[in-house]
C-alpha positions as CSV (number, residue, x, y, z in Angstrom):
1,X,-21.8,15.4,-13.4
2,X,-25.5,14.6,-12.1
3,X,-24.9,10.8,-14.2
4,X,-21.4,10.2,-12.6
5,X,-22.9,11.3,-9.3
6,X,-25.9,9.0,-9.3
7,X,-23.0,6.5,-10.3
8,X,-21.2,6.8,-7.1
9,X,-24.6,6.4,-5.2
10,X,-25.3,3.1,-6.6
11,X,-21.3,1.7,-6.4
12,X,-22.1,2.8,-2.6
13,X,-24.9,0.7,-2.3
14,X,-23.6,-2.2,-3.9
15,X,-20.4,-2.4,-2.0
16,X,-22.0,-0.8,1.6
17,X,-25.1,-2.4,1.6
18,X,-25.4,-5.0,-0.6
19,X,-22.0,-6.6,-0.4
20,X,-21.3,-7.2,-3.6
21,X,-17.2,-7.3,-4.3
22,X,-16.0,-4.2,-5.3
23,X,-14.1,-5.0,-8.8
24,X,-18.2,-6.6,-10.2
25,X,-19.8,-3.5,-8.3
26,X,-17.6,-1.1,-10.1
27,X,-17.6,-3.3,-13.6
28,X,-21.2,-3.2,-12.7
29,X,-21.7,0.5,-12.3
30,X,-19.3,1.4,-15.4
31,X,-20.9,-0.8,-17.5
32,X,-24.1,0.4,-17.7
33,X,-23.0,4.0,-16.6
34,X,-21.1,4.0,-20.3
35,X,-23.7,2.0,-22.2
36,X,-26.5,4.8,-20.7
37,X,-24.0,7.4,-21.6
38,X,-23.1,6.3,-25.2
39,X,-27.0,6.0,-26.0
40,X,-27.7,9.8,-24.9
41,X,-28.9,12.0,-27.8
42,X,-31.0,15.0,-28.0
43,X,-34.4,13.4,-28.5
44,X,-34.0,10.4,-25.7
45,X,-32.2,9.9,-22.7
46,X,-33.3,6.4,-21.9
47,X,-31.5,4.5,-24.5
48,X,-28.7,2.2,-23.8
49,X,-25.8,1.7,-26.5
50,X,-25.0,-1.8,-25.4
51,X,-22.5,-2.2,-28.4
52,X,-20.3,0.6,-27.4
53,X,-20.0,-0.7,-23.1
54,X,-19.7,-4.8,-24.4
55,X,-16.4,-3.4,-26.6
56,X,-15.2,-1.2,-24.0
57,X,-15.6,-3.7,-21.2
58,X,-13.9,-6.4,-23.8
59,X,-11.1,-4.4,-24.6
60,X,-10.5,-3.3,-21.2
61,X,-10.0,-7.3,-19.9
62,X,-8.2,-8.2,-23.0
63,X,-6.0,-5.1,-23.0
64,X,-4.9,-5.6,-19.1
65,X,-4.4,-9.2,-19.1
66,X,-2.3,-8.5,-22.3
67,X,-0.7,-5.5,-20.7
68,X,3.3,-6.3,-20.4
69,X,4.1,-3.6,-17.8
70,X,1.7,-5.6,-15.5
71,X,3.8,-8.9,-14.9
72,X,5.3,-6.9,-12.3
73,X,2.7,-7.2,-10.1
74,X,2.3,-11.1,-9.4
75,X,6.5,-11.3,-9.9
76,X,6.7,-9.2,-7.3
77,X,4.1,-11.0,-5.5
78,X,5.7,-14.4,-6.0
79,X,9.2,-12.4,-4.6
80,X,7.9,-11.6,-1.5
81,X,5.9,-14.8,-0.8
82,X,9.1,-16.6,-1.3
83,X,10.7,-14.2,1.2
84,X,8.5,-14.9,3.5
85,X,8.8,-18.7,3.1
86,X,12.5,-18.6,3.6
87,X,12.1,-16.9,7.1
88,X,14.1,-14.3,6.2
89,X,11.4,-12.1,8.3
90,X,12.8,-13.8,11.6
91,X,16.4,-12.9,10.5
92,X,15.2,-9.3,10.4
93,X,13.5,-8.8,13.6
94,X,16.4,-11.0,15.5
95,X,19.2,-8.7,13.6
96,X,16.7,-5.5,14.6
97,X,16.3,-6.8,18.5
98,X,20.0,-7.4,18.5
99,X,20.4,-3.3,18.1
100,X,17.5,-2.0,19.8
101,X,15.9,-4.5,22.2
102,X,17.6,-3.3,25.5
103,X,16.1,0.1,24.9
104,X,12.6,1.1,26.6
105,X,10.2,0.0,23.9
106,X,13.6,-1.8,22.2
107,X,11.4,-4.7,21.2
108,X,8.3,-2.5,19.4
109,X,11.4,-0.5,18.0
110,X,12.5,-3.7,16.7
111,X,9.4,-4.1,15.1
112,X,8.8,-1.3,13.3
113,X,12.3,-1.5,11.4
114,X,12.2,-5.5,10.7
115,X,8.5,-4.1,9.3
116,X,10.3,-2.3,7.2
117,X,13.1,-4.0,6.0
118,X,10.3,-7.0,5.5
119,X,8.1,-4.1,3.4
120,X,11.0,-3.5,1.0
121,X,10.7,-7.1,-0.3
122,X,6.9,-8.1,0.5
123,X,5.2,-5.3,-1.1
124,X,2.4,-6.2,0.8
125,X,0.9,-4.5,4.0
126,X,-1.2,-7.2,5.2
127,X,1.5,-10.1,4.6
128,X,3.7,-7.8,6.9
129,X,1.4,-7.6,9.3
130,X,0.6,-11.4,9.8
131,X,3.9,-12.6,9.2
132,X,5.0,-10.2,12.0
133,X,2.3,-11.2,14.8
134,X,4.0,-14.7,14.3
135,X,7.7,-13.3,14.8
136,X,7.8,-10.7,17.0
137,X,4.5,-11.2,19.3
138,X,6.1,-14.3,21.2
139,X,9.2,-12.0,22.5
140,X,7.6,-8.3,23.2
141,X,5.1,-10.9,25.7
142,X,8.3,-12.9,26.9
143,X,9.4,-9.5,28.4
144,X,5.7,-8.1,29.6
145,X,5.5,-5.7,26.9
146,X,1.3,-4.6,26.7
147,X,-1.0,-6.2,24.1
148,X,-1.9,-2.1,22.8
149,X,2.0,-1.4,22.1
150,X,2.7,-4.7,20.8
151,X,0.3,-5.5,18.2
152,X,-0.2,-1.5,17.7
153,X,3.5,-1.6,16.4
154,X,3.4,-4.3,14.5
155,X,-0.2,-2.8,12.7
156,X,1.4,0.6,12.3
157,X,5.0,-1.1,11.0
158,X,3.0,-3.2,8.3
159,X,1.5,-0.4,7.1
160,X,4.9,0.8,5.4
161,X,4.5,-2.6,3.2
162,X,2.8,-0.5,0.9
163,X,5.0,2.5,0.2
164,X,8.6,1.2,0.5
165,X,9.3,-0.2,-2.6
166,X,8.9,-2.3,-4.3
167,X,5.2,-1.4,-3.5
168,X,2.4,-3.1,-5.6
169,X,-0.4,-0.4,-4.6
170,X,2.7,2.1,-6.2
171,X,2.7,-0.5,-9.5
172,X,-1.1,0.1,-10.1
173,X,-1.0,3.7,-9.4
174,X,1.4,4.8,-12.0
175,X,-0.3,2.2,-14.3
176,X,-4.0,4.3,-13.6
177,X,-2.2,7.7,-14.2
178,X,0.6,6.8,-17.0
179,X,3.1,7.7,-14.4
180,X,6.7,6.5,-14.4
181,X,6.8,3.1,-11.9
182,X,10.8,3.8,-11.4
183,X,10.0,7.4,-10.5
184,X,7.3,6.1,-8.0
185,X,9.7,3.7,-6.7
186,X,12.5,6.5,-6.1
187,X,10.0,8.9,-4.9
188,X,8.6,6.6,-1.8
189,X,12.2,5.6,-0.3
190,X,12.5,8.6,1.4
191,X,8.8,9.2,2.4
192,X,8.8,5.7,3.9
193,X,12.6,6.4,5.9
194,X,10.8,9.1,7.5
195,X,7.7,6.8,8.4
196,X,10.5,4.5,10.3
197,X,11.9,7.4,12.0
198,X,8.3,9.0,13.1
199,X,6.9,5.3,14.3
200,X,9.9,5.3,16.5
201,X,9.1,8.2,17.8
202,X,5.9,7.2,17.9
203,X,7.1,4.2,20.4
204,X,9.2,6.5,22.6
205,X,6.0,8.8,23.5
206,X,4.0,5.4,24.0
207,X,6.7,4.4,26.7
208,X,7.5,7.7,28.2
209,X,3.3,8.4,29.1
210,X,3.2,4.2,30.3
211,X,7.0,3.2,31.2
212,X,5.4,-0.3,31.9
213,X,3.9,-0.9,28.5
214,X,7.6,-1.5,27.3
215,X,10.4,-2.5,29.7
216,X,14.2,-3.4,28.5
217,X,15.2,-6.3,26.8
218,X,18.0,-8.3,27.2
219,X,21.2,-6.6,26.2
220,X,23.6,-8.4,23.8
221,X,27.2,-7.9,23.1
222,X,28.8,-6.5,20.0
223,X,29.8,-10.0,18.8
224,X,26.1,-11.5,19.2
225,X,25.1,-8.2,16.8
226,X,27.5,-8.8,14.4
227,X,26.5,-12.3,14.0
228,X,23.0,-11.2,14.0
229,X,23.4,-9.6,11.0
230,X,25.2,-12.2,8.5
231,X,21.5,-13.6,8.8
232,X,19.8,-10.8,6.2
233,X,22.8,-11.0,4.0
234,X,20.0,-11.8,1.7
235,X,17.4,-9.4,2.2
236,X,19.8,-7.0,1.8
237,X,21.9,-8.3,-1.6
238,X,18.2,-8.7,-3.0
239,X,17.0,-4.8,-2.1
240,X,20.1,-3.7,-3.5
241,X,20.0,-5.9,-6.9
242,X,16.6,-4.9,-7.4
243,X,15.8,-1.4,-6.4
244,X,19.5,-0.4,-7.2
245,X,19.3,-2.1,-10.9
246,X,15.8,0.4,-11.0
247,X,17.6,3.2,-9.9
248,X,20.7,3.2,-11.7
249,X,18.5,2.4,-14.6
250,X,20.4,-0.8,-15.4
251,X,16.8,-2.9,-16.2
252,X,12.7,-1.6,-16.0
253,X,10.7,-2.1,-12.9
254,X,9.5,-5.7,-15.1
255,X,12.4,-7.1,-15.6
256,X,13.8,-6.2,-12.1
257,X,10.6,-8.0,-11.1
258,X,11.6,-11.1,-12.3
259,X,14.7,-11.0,-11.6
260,X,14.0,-10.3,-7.5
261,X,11.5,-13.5,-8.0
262,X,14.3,-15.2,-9.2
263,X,16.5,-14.3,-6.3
264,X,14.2,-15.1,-4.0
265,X,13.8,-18.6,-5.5
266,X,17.6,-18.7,-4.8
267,X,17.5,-17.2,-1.4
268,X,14.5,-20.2,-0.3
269,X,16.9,-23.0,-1.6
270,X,20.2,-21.6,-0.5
271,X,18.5,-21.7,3.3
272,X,16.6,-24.9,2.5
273,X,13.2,-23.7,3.2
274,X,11.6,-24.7,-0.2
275,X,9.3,-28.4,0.1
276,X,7.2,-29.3,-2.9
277,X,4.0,-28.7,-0.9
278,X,5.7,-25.1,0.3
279,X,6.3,-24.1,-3.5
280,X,2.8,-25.5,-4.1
281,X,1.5,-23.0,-1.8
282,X,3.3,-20.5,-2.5
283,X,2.3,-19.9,-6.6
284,X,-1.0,-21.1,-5.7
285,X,-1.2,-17.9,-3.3
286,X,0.7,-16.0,-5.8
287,X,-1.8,-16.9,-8.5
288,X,-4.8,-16.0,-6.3
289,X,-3.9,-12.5,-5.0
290,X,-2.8,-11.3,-8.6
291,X,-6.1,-12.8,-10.0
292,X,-7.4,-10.8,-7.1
293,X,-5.4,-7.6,-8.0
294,X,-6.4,-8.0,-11.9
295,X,-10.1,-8.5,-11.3
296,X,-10.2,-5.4,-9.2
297,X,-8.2,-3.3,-11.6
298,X,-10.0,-4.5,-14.5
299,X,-13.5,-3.2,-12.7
300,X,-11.8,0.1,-11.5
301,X,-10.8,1.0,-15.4
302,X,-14.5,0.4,-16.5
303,X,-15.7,2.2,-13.9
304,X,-13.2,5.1,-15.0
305,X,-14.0,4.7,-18.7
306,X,-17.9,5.3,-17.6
307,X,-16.3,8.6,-15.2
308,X,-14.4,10.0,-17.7
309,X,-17.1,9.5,-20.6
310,X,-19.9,11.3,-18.0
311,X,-16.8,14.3,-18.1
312,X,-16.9,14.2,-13.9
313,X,-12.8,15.5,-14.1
314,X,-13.8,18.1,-16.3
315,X,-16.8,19.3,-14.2
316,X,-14.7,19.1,-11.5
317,X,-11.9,21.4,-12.9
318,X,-14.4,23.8,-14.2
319,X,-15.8,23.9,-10.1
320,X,-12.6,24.6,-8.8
321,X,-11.9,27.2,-10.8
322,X,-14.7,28.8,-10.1
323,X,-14.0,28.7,-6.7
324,X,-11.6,31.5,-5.0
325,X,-9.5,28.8,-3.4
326,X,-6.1,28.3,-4.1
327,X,-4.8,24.9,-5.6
328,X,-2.9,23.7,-2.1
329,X,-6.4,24.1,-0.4
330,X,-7.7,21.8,-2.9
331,X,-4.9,19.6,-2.4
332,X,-6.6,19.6,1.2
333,X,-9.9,19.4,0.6
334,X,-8.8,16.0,-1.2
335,X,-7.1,14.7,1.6
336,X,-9.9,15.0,3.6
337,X,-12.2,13.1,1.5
338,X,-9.7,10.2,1.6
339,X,-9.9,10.7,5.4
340,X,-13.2,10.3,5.6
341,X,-13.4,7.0,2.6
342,X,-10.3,5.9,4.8
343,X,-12.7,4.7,7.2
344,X,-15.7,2.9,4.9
345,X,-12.9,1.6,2.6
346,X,-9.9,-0.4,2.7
347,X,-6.9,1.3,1.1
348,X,-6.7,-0.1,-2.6
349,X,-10.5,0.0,-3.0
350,X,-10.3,3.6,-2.0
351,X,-7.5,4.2,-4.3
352,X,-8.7,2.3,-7.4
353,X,-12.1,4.4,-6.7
354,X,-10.7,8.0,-6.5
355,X,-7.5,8.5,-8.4
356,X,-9.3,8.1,-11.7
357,X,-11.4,11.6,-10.6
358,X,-8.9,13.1,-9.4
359,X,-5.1,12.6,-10.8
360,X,-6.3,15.0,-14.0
361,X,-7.8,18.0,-11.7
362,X,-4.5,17.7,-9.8
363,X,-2.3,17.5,-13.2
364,X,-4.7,20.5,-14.6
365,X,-3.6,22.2,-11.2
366,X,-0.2,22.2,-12.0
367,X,1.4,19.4,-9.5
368,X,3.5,16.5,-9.9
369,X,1.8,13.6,-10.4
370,X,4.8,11.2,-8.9
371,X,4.6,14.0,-6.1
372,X,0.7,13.2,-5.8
373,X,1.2,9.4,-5.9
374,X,3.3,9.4,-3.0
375,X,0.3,11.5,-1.4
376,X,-2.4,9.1,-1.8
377,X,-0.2,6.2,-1.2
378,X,0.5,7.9,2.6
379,X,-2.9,9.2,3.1
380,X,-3.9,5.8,2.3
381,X,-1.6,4.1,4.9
382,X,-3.8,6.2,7.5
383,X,-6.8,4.4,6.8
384,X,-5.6,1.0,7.6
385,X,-4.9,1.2,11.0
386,X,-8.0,3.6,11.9
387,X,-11.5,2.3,12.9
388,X,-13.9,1.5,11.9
389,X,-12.3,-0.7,8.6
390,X,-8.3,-1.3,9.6
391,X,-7.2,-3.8,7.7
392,X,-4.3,-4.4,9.6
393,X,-6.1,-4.1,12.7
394,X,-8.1,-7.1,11.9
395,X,-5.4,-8.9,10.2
396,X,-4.1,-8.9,13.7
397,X,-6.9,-10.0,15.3
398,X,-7.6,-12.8,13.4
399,X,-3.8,-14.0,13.8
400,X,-3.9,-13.1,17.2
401,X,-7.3,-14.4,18.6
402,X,-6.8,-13.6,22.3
403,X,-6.3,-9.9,21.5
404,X,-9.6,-7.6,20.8
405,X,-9.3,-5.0,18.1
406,X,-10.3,-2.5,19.9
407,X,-7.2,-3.0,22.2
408,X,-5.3,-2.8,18.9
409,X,-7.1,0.3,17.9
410,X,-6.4,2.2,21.2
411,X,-2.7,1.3,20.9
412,X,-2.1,2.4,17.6
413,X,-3.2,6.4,18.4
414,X,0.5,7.4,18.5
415,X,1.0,6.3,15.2
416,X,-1.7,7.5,13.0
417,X,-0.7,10.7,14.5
418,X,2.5,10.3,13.4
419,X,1.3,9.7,10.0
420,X,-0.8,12.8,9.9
421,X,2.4,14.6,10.7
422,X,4.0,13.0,7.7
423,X,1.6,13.7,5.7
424,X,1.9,17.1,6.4
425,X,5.2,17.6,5.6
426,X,5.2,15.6,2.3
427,X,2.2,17.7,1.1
428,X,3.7,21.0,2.4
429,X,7.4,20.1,1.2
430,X,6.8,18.1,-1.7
431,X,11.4,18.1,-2.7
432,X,11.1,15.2,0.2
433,X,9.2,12.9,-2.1
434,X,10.8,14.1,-5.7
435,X,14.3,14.9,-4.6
436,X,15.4,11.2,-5.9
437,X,13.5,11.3,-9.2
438,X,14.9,14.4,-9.5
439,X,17.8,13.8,-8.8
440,X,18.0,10.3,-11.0
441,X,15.8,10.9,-14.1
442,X,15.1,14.1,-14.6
C-alpha cells in the first residue's frame, strides 16, 4: 500500500503541478510503479524489472487498440457528431419550447429536456453543452430570461450527456470492470429520467425565489406543437432502433453502434446538411476525440496494472474489514472522496483514476457492480458543474464570452443540489438503477 500510495503522490504532482496530460502521467507513474514492483525481492528493493513493465505496457496498447468491444466508442462518437451536424439539436429545443415555453422558466424547462433528448444520441456532456449555448441562449435572452438561469440550465442539462445512453463514460466503465455495456445502458435510463424530472424542479425553485429570472414565453397553439414535433421524427426512430435493438437484445452494444452511425449518416443526408468540408470535419473530430479517449484509457490500465500488482484493493479490503463500519458507510465514504476529486478533476480523469481501486472492494462488499456504475457515473455528473474545475461551466464560457463563470457557477446551485438528492436515492434505493437489467437480462 505504502508503493501505490507514493504512486498517487507523484500522478498528483504530474497532473496538479506539472501539467503533464493525464493518460502520459498515469502511463508514466504505472510504468515504473510495475517495473519497481516486478524487481522487488528479499535482498533489494531498488531494482527495476524493465522487461516485465515494457511487455505490460506493450500488451496493454496492442491489446486495446485490438480490442473489438471498443469500436463502440468512436461509432458512437461519429453518431452523435453527425447528429449534431444535421441540426437535429434545434428540432429538439423548438419541439421542447413548443410544450413548455409559456410556462415561468418554460424556456430553461425547454432546455433541460432538448439536453436530454440531445444526450441520448450525443453521448457527450460537453458537445451538449456547446451545441446548446448556440440553440437555446439566443431565445431564453429574446424574452429577458437572466444569464445565471440560462447558461446554469443549459450547464446542468448537458451534464445528463453522460449517463443517458448511449453514454461513452458508461462504454469505458463496464470495459474497466468487465461489466455488461447493455446492462449499463438499461441501468442509466431511469437514473437519468429522474435527473430530467429533478432539473425541472430545479428550474421551478430558481423562478419561484427570482420570478424575474424567467418570465413566460410565447404561447403556441396545439397545431404549431404538433408540427413542432414531425421535426425529431429522427432523433426519435434513431433512440428507438438503437437502444431498443440493445434492449430487446436483437444486436450488442457494437454492432448497434454502427448501426446508429449509419443512421445518423442517413438522417444528415435525408435533411441535406452533409458538405464534403462538413463530413471532413466531422471524422476528423471523430478521429481526434477517440484517439483522445484511447490514449487516456490506455494510460489508466497501466496505471491499474502497476495498482493492482502493488495489491492497493486488497489492502484496502483487508482495512475495511477491520473497521466496524458497515458496507453502506463505505459506500459513503467513497462518495465523498469523489466529492472532493470532483473538484481538482474533470469527470473521466476522475473516473479512469479511482474505479480501478475501488470496483473490487465494492464487488468483495457484496454490491452490484452495474448498480455501482450508475453511482460513479452520477457522482461524477456533480463535479462538472461545481467550482473550482466545471467542465461545463467553462465550456460555456468560452462559447459564451460575454458571460463570467462565476455567474454560471452561482446559477447552477439549484441543480447540483438536485443531483445530490439523486444521488441519494440511487445509492439508498439501488431497484431504481437495476430494475431494467433486472427486469431484461437477468
Amino acid at each position: 500500500m505504502t508503493v501505490a500510495l507514493i504512486g498517487f503522490a507523484i500522478l498528483l504532482i504530474l497532473i496538479v503541478i506539472l501539467r503533464i496530460p493525464i493518460a502520459f502521467s498515469m502511463a508514466i507513474v504505472g510504468f515504473f510503479g510495475f517495473a519497481y514492483m516486478q524487481g522487488l525481492n528479499f535482498d533489494s528493493y531498488t531494482d527495476f524489472n524493465w522487461n516485465s513493465a515494457l511487455s505490460m505496457a506493450a500488451k496493454r496498447v496492442i491489446n486495446t487498440a485490438q480490442e473489438y468491444s471498443l469500436s463502440v466508442i468512436p461509432l458512437f462518437i461519429l453518431m452523435g457528431n453527425l447528429v449534431t451536424k444535421s441540426g437535429l439539436s434545434h428540432q429538439l429545443y423548438r419541439a421542447s419550447n413548443a410544450f413548455l415555453g409559456h410556462m415561468q422558466g418554460g424556456l430553461s424547462m425547454a432546455t433541460v429536456v432538448a439536453c436530454g433528448g440531445s444526450s441520448a444520441i450525443c453521448g457527450s456532456s460537453l458537445a451538449t453543452s456547446a451545441t446548446m449555448a448556440k440553440v437555446a441562449m439566443p431565445p431564453m435572452r429574446k424574452y429577458g430570461y437572466a444569464d445565471s438561469l440560462a447558461t446554469a440550465s443549459i450547464a446542468a442539462g448537458g451534464t445528463l450527456g453522460i449517463l443517458i445512453p448511449p453514454s461513452v463514460i458508461l462504454v469505458i466503465y463496464g470495459l474497466l470492470t468487465e461489466t455488461s455495456i447493455r446492462e449499463l445502458f438499461a441501468a442509466g435510463f431511469i437514473p437519468g429520467f429522474i435527473g430530467i424530472l429533478l432539473y425541472l424542479c430545479a428550474v421551478r425553485f430558481a423562478v419561484w425565489r427570482n420570478p424575474e429570472d424567467g418570465p413566460c414565453g410565447e404561447r403556441l397553439s396545439w397545431p404549431e406543437r404538433i408540427q413542432a414535433l414531425q421535426g425529431v421524427w429522427g432523433v426519435l426512430i434513431l433512440f428507438s432502433v438503437v437502444m431498443g435493438g440493445i434492449y430487446l437484445g436483437v444486436f450488442t452494444p457494437t454492432e448497434a453502434a454502427g448501426i446508429g452511425a449509419g443512421g445518423a449518416f442517413v438522417i444528415a443526408l435525408y435533411r441535406r446538411s452533409l458538405t464534403l468540408a462538413n463530413l471532413f470535419d466531422i471524422l476528423t473530430d471523430t478521429a481526434r476525440t477517440s484517439a483522445m479517449l484511447f490514449g487516456v484509457l490506455i494510460g489508466a490500465l497501466i496505471f491499474s496494472n502497476f495498482i493492482n500488482r502493488a495489491g492497493l484493493p486488497g489492502d484496502l479490503l483487508t482495512l475495511v474489514q477491520s473497521v466496524d463500519v458497515s458496507p453502506m458507510a463505505i459506500i459513503f465514504i467513497i462518495l465523498g472522496i469523489y466529492i472532493v476529486l470532483g473538484m481538482v478533476f474533470e469527470s473521466l480523469s476522475m473516473m479512469l483514476l479511482t474505479v480501478p481501486i475501488f470496483f473490487p472492494l465494492v464487488q468483495s462488499l457484496g454490491f452490484d457492480l452495474v448498480w455501482f456504475g450508475i453511482v460513479v457515473v452520477v457522482v461524477t455528473e456533480i463535479s462538472l458543474i461545481t467550482p473550482p474545475v466545471g467542465m461545463n461551466v467553462f465550456v460555456l464560457s468560452a462559447v459564451l464570452r460575454d458571460v463570467k463563470a462565476s455567474t454560471i457557477f452561482k446559477g447552477v446551485t439549484p441543480f447540483w443540489c438536485a443531483d445530490i438528492v439523486r444521488l441519494i436515492l440511487i445509492t439508498l434505493i439501488a431497484p431504481i438503477s437495476l430494475f431494467l437489467p433486472e427486469l431484461l437480462y437477468r
